[in-house]
Structure formats: structure tokens, C-alpha cells
N, CA, C and O of each residue as an XYZ file, in Angstrom:
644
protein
N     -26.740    -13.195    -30.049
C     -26.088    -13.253    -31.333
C     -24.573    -13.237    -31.134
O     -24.019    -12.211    -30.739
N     -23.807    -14.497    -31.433
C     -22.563    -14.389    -31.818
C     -21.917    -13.310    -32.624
O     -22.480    -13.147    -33.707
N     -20.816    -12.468    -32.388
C     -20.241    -11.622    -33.243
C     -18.881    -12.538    -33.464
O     -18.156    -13.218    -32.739
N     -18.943    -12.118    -35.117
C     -18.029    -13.171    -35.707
C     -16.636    -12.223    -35.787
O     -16.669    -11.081    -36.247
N     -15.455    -12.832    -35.294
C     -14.307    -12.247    -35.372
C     -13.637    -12.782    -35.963
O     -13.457    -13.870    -35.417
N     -12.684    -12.644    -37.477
C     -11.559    -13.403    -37.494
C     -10.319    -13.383    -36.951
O      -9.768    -12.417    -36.422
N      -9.741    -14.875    -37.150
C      -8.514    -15.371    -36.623
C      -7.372    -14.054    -36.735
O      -6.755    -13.855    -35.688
N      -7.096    -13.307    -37.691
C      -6.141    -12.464    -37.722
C      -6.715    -11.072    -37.311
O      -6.062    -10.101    -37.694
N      -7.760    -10.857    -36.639
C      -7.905     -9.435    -35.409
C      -8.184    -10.452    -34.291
O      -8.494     -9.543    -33.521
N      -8.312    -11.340    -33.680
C      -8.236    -11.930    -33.055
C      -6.429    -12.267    -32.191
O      -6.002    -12.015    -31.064
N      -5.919    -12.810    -33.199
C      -4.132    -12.797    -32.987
C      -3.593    -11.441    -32.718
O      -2.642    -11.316    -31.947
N      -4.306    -10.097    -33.483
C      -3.682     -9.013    -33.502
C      -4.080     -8.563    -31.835
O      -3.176     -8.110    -31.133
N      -5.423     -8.717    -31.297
C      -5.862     -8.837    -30.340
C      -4.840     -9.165    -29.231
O      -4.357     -8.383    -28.411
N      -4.608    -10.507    -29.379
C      -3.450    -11.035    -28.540
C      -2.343    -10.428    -28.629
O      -1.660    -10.311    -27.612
N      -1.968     -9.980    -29.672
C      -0.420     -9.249    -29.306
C      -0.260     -8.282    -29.069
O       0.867     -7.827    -29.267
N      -1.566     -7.223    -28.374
C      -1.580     -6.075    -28.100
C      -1.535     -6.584    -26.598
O      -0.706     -6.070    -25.846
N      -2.249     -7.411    -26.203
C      -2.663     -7.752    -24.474
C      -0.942     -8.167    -24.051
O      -0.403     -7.619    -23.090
N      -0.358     -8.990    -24.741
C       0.823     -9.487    -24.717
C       1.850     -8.277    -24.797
O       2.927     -8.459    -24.228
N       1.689     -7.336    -25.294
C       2.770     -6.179    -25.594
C       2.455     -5.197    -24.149
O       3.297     -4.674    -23.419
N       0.923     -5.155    -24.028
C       0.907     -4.740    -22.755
C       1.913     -5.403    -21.408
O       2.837     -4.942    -20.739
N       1.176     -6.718    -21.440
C       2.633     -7.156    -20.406
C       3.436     -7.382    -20.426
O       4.114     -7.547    -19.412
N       4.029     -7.591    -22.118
C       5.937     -7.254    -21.910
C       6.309     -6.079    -21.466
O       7.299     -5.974    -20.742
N       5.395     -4.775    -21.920
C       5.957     -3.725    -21.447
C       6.119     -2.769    -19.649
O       6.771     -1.917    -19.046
N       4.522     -4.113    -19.477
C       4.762     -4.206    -17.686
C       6.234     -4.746    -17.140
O       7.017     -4.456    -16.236
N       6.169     -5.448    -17.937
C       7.491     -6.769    -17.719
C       8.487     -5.936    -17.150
O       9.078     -6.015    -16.073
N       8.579     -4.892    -18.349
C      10.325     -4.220    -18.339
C      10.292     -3.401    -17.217
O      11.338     -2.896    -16.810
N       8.999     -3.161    -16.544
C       9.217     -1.599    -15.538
C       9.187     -2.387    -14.336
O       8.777     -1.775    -13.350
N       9.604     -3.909    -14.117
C      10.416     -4.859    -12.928
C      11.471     -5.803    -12.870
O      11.853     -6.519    -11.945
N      11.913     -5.653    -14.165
C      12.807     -6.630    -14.682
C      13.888     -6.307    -15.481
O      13.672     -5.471    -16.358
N      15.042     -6.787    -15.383
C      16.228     -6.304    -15.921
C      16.053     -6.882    -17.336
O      16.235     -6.108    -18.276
N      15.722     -8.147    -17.586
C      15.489     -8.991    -18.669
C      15.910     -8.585    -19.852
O      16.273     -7.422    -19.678
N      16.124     -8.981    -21.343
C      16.577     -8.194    -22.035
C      15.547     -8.547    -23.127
O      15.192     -9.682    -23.444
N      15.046     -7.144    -23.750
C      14.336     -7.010    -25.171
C      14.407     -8.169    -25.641
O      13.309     -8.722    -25.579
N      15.517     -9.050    -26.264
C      14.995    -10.405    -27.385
C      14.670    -11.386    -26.206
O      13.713    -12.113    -26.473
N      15.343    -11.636    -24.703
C      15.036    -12.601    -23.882
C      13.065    -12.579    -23.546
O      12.198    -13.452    -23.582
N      13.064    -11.001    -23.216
C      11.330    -11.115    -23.377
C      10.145    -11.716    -24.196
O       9.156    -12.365    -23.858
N      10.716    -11.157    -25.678
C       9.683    -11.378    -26.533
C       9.968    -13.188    -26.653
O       9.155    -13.978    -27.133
N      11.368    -13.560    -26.067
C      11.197    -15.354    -26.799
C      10.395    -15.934    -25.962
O       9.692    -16.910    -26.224
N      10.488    -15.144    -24.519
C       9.919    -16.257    -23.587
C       8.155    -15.941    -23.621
O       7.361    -16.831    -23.316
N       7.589    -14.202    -24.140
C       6.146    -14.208    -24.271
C       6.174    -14.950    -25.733
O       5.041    -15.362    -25.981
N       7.145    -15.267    -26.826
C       6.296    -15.978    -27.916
C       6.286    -17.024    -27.799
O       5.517    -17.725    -28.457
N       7.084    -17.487    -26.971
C       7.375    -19.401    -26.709
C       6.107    -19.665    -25.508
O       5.815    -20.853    -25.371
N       5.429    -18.799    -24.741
C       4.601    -18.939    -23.881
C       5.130    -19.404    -22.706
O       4.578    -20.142    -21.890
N       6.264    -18.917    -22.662
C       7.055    -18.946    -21.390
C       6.645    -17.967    -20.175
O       7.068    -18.081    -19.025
N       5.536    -16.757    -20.743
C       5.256    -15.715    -20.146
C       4.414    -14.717    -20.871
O       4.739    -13.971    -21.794
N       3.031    -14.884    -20.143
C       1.968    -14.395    -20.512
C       1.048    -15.348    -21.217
O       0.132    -14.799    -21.829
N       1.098    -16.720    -21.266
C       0.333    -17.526    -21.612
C      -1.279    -18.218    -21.012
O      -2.035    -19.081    -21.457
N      -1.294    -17.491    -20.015
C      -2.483    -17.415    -19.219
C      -2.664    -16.467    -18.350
O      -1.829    -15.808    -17.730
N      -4.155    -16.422    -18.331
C      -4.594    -14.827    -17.443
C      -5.279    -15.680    -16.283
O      -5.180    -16.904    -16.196
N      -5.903    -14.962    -15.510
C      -6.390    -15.159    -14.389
C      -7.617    -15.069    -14.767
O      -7.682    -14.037    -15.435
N      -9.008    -15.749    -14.703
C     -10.341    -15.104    -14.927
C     -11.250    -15.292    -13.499
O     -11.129    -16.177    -12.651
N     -11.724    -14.725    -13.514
C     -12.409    -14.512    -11.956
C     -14.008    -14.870    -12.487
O     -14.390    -14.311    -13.514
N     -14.800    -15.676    -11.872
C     -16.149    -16.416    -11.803
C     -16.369    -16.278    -10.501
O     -15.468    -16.526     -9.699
N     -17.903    -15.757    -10.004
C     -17.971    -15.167     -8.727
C     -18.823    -16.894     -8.298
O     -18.995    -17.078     -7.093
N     -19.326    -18.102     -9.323
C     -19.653    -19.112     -9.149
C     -18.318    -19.962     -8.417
O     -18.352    -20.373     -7.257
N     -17.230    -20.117     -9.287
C     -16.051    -20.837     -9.071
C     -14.926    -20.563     -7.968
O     -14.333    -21.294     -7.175
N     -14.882    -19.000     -8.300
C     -13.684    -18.205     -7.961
C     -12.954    -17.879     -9.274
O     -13.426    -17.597    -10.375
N     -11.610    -17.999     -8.847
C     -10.549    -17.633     -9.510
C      -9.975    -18.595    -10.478
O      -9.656    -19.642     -9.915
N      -9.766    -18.583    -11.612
C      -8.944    -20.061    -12.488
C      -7.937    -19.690    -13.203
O      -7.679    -18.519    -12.925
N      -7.256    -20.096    -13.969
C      -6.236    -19.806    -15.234
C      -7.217    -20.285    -16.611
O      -7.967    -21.253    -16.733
N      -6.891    -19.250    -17.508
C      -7.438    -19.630    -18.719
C      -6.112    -19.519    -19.737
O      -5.147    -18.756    -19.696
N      -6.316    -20.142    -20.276
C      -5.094    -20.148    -21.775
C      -5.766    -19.339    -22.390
O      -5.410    -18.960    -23.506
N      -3.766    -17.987    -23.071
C      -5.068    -17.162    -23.698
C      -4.963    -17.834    -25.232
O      -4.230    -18.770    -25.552
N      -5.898    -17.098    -26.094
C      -5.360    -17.514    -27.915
C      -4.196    -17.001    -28.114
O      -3.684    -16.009    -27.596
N      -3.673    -17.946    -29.130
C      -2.516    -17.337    -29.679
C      -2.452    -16.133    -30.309
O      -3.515    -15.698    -30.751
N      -1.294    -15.378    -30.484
C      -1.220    -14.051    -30.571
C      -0.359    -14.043    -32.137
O       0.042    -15.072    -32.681
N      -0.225    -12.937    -32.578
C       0.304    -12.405    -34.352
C       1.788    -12.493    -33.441
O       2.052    -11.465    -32.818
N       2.486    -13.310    -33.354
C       4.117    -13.091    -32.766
C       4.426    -12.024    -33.479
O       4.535    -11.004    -32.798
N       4.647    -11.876    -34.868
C       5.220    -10.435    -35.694
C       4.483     -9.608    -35.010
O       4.975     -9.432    -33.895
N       3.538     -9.031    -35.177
C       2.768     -7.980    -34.465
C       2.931     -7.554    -33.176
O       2.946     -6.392    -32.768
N       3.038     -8.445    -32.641
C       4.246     -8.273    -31.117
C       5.144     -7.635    -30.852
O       5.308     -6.656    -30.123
N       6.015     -8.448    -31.725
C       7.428     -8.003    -31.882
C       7.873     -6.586    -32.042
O       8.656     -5.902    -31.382
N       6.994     -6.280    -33.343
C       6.876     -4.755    -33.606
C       6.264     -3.952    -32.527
O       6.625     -2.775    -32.511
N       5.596     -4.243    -31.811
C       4.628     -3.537    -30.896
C       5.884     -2.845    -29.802
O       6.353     -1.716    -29.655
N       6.162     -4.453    -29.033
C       7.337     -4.022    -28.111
C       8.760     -3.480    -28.345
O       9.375     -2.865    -27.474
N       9.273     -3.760    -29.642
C      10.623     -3.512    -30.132
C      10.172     -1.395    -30.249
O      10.844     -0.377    -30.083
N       9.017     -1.619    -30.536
C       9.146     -0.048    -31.321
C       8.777      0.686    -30.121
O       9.455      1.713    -30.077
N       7.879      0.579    -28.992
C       7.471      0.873    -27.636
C       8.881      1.069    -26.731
O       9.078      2.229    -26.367
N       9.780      0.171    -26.368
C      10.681      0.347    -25.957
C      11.962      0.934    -26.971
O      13.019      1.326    -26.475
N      11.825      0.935    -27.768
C      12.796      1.850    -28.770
C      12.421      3.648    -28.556
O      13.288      4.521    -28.525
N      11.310      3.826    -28.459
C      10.776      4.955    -28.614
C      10.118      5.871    -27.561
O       9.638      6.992    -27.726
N      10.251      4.790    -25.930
C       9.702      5.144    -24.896
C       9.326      6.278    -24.536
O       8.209      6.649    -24.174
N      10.762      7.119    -24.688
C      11.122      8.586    -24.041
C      10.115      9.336    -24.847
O       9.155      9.799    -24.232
N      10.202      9.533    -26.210
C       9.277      9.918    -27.240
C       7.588     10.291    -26.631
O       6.885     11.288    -26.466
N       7.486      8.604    -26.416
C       6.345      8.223    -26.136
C       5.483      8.417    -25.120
O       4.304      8.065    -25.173
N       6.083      9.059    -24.011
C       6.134      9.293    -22.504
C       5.995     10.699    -22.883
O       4.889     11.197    -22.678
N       7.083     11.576    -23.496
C       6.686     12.920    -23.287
C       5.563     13.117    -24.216
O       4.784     13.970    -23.791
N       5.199     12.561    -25.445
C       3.949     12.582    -26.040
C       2.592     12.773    -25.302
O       1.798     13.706    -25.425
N       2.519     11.802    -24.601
C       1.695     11.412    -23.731
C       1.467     12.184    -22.719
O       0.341     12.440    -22.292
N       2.880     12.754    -22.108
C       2.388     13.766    -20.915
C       1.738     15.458    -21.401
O       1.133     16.270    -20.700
N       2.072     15.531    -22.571
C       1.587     16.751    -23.199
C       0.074     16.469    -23.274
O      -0.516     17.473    -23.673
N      -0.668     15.535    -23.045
C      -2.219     15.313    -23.638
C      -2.591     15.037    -21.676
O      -3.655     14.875    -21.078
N      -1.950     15.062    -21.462
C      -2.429     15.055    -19.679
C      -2.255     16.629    -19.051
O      -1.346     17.436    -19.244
N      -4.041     16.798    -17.849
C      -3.642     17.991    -17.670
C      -2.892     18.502    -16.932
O      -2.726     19.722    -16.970
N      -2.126     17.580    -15.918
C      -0.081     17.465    -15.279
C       0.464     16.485    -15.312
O       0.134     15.390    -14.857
N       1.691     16.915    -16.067
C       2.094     16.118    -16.912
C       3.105     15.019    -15.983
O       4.007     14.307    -16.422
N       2.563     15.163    -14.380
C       3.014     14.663    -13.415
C       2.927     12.982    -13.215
O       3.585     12.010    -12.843
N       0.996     13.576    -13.995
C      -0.048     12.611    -13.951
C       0.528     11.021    -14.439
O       0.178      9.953    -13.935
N       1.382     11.194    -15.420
C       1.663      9.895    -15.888
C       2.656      9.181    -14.792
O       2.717      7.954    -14.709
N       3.493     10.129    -13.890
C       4.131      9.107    -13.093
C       3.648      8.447    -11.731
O       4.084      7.419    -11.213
N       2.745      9.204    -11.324
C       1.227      8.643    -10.712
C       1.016      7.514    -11.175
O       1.285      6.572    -10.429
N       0.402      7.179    -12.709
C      -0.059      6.162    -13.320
C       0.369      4.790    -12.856
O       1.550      4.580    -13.133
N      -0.194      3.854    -12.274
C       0.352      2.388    -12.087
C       1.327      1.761    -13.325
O       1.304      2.323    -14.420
N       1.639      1.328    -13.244
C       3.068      0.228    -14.424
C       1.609     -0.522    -15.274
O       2.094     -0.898    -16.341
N       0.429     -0.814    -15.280
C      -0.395     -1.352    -15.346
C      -0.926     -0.636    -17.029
O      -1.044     -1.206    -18.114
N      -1.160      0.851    -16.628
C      -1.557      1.495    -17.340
C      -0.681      2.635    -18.239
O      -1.139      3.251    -19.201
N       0.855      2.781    -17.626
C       1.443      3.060    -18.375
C       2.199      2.756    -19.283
O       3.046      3.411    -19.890
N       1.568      0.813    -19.431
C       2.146      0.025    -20.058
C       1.435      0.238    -21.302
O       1.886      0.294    -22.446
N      -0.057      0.376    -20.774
C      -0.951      0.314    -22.094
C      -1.474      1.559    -22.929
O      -2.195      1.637    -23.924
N      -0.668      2.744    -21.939
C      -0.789      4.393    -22.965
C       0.229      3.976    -24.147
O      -0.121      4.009    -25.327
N       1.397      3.620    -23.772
C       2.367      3.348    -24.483
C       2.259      2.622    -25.470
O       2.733      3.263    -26.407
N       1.815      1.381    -25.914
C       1.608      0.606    -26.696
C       0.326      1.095    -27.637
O       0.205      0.841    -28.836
N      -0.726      1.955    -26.704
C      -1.636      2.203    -27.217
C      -1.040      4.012    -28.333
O      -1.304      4.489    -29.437
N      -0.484      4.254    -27.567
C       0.360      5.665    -28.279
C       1.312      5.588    -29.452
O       1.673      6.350    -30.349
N       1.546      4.451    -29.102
C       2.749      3.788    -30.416
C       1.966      3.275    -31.400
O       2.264      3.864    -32.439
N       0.911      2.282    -31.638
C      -0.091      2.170    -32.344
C      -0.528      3.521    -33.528
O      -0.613      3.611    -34.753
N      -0.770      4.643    -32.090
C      -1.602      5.869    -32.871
C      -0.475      6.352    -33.824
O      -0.714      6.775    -34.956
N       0.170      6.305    -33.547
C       1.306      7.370    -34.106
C       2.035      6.725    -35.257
O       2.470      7.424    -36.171
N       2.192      5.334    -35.245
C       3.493      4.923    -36.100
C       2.501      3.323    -36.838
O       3.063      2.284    -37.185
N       1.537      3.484    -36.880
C       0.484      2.334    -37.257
C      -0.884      2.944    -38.388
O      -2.003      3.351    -38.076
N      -0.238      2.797    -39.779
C      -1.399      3.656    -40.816
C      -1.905      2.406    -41.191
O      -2.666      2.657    -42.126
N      -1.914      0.579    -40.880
C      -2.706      0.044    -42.064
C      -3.797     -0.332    -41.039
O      -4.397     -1.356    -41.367
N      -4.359      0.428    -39.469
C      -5.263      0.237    -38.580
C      -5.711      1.224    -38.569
O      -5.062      2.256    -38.741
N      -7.159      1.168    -38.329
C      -8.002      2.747    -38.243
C      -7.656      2.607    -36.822
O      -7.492      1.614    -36.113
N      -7.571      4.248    -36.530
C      -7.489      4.728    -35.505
C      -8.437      4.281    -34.291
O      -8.086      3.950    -33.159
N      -9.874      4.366    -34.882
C     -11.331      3.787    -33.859
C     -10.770      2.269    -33.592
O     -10.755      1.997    -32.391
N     -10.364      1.356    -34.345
C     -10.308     -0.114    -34.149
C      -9.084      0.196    -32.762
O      -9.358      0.169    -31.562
N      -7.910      0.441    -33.298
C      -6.785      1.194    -31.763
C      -7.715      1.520    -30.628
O      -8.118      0.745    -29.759
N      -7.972      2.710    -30.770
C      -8.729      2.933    -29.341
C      -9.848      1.959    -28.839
O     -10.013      1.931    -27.620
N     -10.549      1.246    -29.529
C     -11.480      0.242    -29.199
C     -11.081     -0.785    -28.357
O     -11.711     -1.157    -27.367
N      -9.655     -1.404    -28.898
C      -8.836     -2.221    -28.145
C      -8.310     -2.130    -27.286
O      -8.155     -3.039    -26.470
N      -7.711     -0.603    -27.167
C      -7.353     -0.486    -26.136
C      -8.004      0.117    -24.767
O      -7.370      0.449    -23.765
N      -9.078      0.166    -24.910
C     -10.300      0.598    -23.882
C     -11.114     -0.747    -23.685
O     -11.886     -0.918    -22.742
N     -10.835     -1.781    -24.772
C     -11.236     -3.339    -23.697
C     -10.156     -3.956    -23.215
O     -10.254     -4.898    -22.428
N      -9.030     -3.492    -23.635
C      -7.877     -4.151    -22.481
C      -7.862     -3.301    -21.211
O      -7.268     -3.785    -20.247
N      -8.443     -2.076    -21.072
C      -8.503     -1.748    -19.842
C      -9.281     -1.899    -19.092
O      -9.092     -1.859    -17.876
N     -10.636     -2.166    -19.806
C     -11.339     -2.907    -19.201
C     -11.367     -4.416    -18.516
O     -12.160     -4.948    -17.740
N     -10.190     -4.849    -19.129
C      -9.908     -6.265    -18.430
C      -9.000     -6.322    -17.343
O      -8.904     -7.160    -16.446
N      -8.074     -4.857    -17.666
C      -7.977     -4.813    -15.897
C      -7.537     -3.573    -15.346
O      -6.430     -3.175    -14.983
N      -8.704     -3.045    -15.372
C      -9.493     -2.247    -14.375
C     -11.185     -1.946    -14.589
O     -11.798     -1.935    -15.657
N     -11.769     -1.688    -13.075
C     -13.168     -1.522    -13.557
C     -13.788     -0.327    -12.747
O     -14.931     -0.275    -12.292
N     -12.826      0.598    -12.664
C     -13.750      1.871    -12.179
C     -14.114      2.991    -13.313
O     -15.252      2.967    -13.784
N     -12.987      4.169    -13.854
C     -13.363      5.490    -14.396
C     -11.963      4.712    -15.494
O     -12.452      4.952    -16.598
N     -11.155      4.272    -15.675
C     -10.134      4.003    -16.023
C     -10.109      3.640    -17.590
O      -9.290      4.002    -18.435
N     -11.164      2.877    -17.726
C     -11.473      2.833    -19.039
C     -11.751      3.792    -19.810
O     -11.105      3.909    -20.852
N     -12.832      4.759    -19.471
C     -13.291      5.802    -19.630
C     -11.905      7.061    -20.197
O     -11.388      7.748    -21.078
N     -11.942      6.639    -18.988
C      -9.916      7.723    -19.311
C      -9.295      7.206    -20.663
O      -9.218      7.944    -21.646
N      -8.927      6.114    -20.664
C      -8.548      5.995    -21.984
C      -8.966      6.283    -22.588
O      -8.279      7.158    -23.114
N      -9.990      6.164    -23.139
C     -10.821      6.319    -24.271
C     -10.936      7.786    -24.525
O     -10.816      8.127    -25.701
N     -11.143      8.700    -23.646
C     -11.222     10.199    -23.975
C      -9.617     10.681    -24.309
O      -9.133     11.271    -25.275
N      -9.015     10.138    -23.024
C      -7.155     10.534    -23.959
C      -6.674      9.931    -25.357
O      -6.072     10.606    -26.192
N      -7.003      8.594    -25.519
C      -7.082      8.098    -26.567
C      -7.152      9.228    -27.779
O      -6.367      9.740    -28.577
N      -8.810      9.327    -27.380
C      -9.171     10.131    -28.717
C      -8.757     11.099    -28.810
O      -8.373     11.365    -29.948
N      -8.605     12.011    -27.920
C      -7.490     13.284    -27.946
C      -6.089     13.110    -28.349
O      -5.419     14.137    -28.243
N      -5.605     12.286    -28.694
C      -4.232     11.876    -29.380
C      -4.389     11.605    -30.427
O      -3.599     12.139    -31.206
N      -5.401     10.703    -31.011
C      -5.867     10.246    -32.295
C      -6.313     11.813    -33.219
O      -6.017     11.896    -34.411
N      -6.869     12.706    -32.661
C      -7.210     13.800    -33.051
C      -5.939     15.005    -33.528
O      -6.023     15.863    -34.406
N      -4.748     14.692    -32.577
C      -3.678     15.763    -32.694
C      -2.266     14.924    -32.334
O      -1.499     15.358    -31.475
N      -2.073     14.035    -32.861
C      -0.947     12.984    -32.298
C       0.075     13.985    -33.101
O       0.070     14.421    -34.252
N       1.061     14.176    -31.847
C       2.399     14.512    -32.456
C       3.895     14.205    -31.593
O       4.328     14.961    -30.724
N       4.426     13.198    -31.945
C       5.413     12.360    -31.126
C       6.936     13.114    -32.152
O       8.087     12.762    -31.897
């Protein structure tokens, strides 16, 4: 059975995966806030993922287009609010060391996913964490997902930034 998604959680979809890697972006790149978002909305960057087929190998897929506004806001308010967002975050970890451990990978996507919880009332909270426990699932596949999803909900439960 097909599950039917529309076009606008679909786009919103995309500009969460996309906010994830602008915000990878910034933790290797000098680049600047409006130079980022023109070149991920122009598809100058982040316009294809890698998908792995154990038939084929490895390919590029084009991803769907993404809510550009929804973006925008995602990363403008993520990097506006980092510091915020970081010590938020390390208070719900049990050392608060833990987050600088964290790969650029995944502390791209507490962040975006933390900024969501906190400063985002016209999304239920479950739809947030849902998303953001299948973007971690898209890249990573051990306990990692899992992690999100329990910190997740422990923020969603007592978020205070």
C-alpha cells in the first residue's frame, strides 16, 4: 500500500534534510549565511544525495524540491540562535561533553531538530521528531536513530532554550 503524502510535507521534508546540510555546511566553511542558502535554493548545493543499491552500487539521485521559505527560516534561526541551542541541548545529555563528541553530522540535525521544538507551534511536536529520526536514519544505521528519538522526546516534554 502506497502512503499518500502531500506536496507541502513533502517540500517541508526537503527543507529540513537541506537545513541539515547547510548547517553541516557551516561547521567547514567560512561561506556566508545568504551565500549558503542561495546556492542550497538555486541547487547549487545539496541537490543530490548519494543512494546506495547493493544490486548497482552507489548513484546520485535528485532530491524533490524543498519549501525554500521553510529553509530559510530553519537555517537563519539555527544559526542565529546556535549558542542557545547547543547549551539547550547539552542540558538534556547525560555529559554535557557528549555533544562535542557528536560528529558535525548529527550536531547538525539536534540543532535544526531543537530549533523546530522550541520556536515551531504550527507543527506537532510527534510530526518534528518523526522527521527527524528518518533523517537519521538516512544517515546513520546503528543506535543513532534511536538516540534521537528518546532525546528528542525528552526535549519535546521539557524544552527550555
Amino acid at each position: 500500500m502506497v502512503k499518500y503524502v502531500s506536496e507541502k510535507i513533502r517540500k517541508k521534508s526537503g527543507a529540513r534534510l537541506s537545513a541539515v546540510q547547510a548547517i553541516y555546511t557551516t561547521s567547514f566553511t567560512d561561506v556566508s549565511v545568504d551565500e549558503l542558502i542561495t546556492n542550497f535554493q538555486n541547487g547549487d548545493i545539496g541537490r543530490y544525495a548519494i543512494e546506495e543499491d547493493m544490486m548497482s552500487g552507489e548513484h546520485l539521485v535528485e532530491l524533490e524540491e524543498m519549501d525554500k521559505a521553510y529553509f530559510e527560516t530553519l537555517v537563519r534561526g539555527v544559526l542565529g540562535k546556535k549558542e542557545e541551542l547547543e547549551n539547550s541541548l547539552r542540558s538534556y545529555l547525560k555529559d554535557a561533553s557528549t555533544y562535542e563528541h557528536m560528529n558535525a553530522t548529527m550536531q547538525a540535525l539536534f540543532l535544526c531538530a531543537v530549533y523546530e521544538l522550541a520556536f515551531t507551534t504550527e507543527i506537532d511536536t510527534k510530526v518534528i521528531i518523526q522527521e527527524y529520526v528518518d533523517l537519521a536514519y538516512a544517515f546513520f544505521i546503528k543506535n543513532e536513530p534511536k538516540m534521537v528519538n528518546a532525546i528528542l522526546d525528552q526535549i519535546a516534554k521539557n524544552i527550555r532554550i
